[in-house]
C-alpha positions as CSV (number, residue, x, y, z in Angstrom):
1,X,-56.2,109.7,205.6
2,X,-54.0,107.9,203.0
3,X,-52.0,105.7,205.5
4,X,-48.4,104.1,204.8
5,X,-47.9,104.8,201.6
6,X,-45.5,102.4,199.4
7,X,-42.3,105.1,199.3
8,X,-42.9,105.6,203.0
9,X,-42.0,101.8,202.9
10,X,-39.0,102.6,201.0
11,X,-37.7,105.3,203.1
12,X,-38.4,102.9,206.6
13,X,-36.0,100.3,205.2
14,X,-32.9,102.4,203.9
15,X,-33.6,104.0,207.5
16,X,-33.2,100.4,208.9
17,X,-30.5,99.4,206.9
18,X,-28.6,102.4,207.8
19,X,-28.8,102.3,211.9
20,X,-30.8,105.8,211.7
21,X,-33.3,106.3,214.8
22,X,-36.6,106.5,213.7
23,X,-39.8,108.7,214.3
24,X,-43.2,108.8,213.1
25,X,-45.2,111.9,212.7
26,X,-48.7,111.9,211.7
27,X,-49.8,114.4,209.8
28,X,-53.3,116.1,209.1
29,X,-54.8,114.4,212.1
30,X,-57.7,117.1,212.0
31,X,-59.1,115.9,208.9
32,X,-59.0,112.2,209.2
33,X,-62.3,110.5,210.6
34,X,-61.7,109.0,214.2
35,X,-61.8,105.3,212.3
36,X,-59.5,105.7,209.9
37,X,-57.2,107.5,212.3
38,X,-57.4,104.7,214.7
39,X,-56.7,102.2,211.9
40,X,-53.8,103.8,210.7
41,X,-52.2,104.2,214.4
42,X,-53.4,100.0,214.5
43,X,-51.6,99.4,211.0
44,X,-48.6,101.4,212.4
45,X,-48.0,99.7,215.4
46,X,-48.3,95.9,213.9
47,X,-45.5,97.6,211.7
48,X,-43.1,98.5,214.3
49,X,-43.4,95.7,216.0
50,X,-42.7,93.5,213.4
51,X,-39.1,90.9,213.3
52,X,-38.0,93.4,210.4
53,X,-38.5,96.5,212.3
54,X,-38.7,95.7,215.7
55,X,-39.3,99.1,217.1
56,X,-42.0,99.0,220.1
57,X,-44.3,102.5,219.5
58,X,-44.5,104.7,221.5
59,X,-47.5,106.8,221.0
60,X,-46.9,110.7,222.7
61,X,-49.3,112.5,224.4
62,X,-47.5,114.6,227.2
63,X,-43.9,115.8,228.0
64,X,-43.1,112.5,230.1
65,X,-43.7,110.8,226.7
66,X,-41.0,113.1,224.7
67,X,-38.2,112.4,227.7
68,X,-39.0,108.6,227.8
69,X,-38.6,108.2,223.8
70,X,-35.4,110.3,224.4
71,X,-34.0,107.9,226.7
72,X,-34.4,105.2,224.5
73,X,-34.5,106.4,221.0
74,X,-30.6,106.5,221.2
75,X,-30.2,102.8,221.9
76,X,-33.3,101.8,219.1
77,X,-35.5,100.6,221.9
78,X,-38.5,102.7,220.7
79,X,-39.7,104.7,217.7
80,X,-41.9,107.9,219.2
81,X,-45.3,108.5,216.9
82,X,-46.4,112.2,216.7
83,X,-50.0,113.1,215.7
84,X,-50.2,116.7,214.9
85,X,-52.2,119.4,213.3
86,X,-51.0,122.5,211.4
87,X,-54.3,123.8,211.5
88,X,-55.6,123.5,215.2
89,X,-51.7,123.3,216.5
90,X,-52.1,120.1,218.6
91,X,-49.3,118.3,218.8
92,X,-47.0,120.7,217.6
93,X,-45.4,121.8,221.0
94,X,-44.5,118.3,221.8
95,X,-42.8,117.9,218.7
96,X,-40.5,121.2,218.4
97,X,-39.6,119.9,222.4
98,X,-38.7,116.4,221.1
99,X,-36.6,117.8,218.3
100,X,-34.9,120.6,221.1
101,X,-34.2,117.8,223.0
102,X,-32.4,115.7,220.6
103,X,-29.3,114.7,221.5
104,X,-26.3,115.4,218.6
105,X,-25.5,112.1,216.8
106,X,-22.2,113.3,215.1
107,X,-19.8,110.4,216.2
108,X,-22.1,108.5,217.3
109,X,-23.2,108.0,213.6
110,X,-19.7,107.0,212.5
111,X,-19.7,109.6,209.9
112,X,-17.6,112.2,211.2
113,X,-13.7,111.8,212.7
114,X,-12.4,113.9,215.9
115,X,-11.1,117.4,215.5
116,X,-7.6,115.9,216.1
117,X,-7.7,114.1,213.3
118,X,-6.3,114.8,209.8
119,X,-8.9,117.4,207.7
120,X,-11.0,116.1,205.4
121,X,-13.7,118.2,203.6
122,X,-16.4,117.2,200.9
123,X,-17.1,119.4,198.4
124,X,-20.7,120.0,198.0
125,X,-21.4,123.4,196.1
126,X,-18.9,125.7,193.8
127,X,-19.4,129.2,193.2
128,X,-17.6,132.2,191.5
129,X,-17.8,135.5,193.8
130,X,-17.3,138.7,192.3
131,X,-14.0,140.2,194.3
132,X,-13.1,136.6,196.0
133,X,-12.5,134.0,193.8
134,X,-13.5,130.6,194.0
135,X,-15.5,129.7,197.5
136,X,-16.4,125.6,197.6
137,X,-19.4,124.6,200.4
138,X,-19.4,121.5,202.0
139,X,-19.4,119.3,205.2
140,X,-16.6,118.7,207.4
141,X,-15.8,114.7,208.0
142,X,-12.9,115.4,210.2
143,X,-10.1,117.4,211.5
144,X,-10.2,121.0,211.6
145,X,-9.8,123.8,208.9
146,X,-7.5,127.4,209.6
147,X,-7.1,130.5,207.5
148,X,-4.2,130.3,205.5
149,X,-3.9,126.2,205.7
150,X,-2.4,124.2,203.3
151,X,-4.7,121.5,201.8
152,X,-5.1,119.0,199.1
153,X,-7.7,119.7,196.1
154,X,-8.8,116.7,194.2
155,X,-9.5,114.0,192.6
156,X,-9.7,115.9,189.2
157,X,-10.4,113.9,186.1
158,X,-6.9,112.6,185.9
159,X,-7.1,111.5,189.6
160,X,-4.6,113.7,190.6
161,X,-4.6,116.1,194.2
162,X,-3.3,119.9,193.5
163,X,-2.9,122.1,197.0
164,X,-4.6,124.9,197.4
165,X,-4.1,127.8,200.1
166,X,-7.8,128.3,202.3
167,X,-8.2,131.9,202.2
168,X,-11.0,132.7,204.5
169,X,-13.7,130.3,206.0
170,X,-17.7,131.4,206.6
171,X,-19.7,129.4,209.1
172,X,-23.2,130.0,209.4
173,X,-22.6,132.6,206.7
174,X,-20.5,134.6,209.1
175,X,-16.7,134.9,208.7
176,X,-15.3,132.7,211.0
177,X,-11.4,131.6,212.5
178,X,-11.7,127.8,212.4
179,X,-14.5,125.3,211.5
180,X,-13.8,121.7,212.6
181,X,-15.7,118.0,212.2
182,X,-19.1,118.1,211.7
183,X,-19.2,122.0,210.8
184,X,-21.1,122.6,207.3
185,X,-18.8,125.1,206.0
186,X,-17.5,127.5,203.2
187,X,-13.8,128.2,202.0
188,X,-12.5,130.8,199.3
189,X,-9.3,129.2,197.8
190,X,-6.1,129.7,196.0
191,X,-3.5,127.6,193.9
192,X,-0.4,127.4,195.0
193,X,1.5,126.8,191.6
194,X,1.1,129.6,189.7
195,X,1.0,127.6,186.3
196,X,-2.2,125.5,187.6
197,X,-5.9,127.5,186.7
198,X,-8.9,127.1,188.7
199,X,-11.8,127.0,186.4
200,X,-15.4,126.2,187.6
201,X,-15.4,122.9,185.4
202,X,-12.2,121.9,187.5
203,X,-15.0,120.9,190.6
204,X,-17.5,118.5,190.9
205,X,-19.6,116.7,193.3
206,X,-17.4,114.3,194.9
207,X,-13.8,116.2,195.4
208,X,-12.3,116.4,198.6
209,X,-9.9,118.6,200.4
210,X,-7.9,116.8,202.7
211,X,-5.2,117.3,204.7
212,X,-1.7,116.3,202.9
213,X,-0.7,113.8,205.7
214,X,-3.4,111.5,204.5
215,X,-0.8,110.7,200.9
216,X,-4.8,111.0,199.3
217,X,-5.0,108.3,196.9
218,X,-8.0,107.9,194.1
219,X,-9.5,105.1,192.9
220,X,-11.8,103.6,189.8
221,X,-12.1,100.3,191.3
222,X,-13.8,99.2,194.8
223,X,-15.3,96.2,196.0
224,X,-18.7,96.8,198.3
225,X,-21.3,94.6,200.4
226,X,-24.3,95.1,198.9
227,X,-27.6,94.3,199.6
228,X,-30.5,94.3,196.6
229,X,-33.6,96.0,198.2
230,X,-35.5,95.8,195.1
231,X,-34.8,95.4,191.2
232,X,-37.2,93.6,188.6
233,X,-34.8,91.4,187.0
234,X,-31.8,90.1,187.8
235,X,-28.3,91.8,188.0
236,X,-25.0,90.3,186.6
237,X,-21.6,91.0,185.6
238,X,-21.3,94.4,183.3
239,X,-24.7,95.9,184.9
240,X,-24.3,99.5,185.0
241,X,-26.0,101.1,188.4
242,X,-26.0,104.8,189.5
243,X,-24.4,105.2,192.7
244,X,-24.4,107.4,195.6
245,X,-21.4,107.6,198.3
246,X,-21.4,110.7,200.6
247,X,-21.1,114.0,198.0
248,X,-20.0,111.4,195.1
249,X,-22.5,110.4,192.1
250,X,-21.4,108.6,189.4
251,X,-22.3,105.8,187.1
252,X,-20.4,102.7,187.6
253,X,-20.2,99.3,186.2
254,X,-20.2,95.6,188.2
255,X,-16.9,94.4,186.9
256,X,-17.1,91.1,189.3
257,X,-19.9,89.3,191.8
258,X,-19.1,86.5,194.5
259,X,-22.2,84.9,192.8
260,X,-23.5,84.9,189.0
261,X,-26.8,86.5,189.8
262,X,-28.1,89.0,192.2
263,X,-32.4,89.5,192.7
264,X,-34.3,91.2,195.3
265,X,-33.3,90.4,198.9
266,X,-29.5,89.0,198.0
267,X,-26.4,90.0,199.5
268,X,-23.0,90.0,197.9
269,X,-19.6,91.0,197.3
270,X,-19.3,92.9,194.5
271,X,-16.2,94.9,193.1
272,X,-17.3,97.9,190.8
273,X,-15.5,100.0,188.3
274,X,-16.4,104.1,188.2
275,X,-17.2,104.8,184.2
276,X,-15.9,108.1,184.2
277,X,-13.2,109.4,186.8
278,X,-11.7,108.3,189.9
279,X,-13.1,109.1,193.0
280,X,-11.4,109.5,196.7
281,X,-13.2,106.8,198.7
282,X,-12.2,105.1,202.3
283,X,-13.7,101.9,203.3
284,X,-16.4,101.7,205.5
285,X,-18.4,104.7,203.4
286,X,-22.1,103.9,203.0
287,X,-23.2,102.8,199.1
288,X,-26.9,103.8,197.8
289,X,-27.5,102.1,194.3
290,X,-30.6,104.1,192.6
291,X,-31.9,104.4,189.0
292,X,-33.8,101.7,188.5
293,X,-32.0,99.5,191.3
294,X,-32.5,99.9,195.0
295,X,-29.8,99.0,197.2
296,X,-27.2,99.3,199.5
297,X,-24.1,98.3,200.7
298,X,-21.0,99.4,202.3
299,X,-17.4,100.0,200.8
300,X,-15.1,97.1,202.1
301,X,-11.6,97.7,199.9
302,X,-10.8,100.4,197.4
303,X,-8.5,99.0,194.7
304,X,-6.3,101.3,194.2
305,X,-4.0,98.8,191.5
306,X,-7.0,97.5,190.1
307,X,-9.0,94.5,190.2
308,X,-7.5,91.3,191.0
309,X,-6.7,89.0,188.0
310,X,-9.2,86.9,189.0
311,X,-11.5,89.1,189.3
């Protein structure tokens, strides 16, 4: 009945912006008059089709639909649209056999690394259970995780990495012998250095455990292609944005732009400064700017020495 709404807008574009596949579904169909159903399906498709979006709809009505949208959903040749019902059903089945059907985008999506490649873990979730100790949840970026392997904790608010011995690993909330890339996982840890203390304060959203081959390094400065998707002024030099990268949220400052101003729509370089701690960051990570500002961007160099003097 209501249509496109304006955050549905929102969410297409970061969508865009991001290289994520795109489907429709279209909800509540047994309630909307036949008009304003047709409308909206009209409104939808001039949508799609437009130079921003360019995604030709595909509207499904049968199985042949769901395999053809398949085929080309992976190379963004189509965007499948879905009217269903919860009350009547109709639709539904065609849906839960799209999503069955869905091929895995794990490195396709450039997020996650091969197996054979050194561990790194993002810290998620922290909890303190009775009888084990310390158990951190997260998501596996790459590499793959052993009882009794040796990893790097960190950064803490000094920057610093401590190791830590991974005790036992839960999978699917069953105990488990190895997790690897792409695995949402659990670990129960231990310090190595008996004069270190692992308190619940010592984590955060953001730390890492990595693999000590990688020489971790943290960072407060980073410069970042960014692209302004909406703000109602005008951003310059000592603007203070709330960003999110991966698991990591944190207030940070613009320290320098390639230009003066930034307004809706403009793209720049633009090297930040964290306000609080340093985070572990590699370049290529994905940057969502929030709070006020919407925007993205992508990490191009972390400056581990600091900005450049001219800068």
């Amino acid at each position: 009945n209501a249509g496109f709404q304006r955050m549905s807008r929102e969410h297409l574009g970061i969508a865009l912006a991001l290289g994520i596949p795109i489907t429709i579904v279209v909800t509540k169909i047994d309630i909307a008059p036949k008009n304003v159903y047709e409308e909206n399906l009209t409104m939808l498709g001039k949508l799609l089709r437009s130079p921003a979006v360019r995604r030709p709809p595909v509207l499904v009505k049968g199985e042949e639909d769901v395999q053809n949208t398949l085929d080309r959903l992976s190379i963004d040749k189509a965007c499948p649209i879905f009217p269903i019902s919860s009350v009547t059903g109709e639709g539904l089945d065609l849906l839960r056999l799209f999503v069955q059907k869905l091929r895995p985008r794990c490195f396709e999506s450039g997020l996650f690394r091969e197996p054979s490649q050194p561990t790194e873990f993002h810290i998620d979730s922290v909890y303190v259970v009775t009888g084990v100790g310390f158990v951190v949840s997260g998501l596996m970026r790459s590499g793959r995780v052993l009882p009794n392997q040796t990893l790097l904790l960190g950064p803490d608010k000094t920057g610093q990495f401590k190791p830590v011995l991974v005790r036992t690993i839960h999978y699917k909330r069953v105990q488990t012998d190895a997790v690897e890339s792409g695995h949402n996982a659990s670990f129960s840890l231990r310090l190595l250095k008996a004069k270190d203390t692992l308190k619940k304060s010592s984590f955060r959203k953001g730390m890492v455990l990595v693999d000590p081959v990688m020489n971790p390094k943290a960072t407060m400065f980073f410069k970042a292609e960014v692209v302004i998707l909406h703000h109602t002024t005008t951003i310059r030099r000592g603007y203070q944005a709330y960003l999110h990268c991966g698991m990591i949220r944190q207030a940070a400052v613009v320290h320098h732009m390639a230009q003066d101003l930034l307004r809706t729509g403009d793209k720049s370089i633009v090297t930040f400064r964290f306000m609080y701690f340093a985070e572990f960051l590699a370049p290529g990570s994905t940057v969502l700017l929030r709070e006020g500002t919407k925007g993205l961007g992508r990490v191009v160099e972390c400056l581990y020495d600091g900005p450049p003097e001219e800068a």
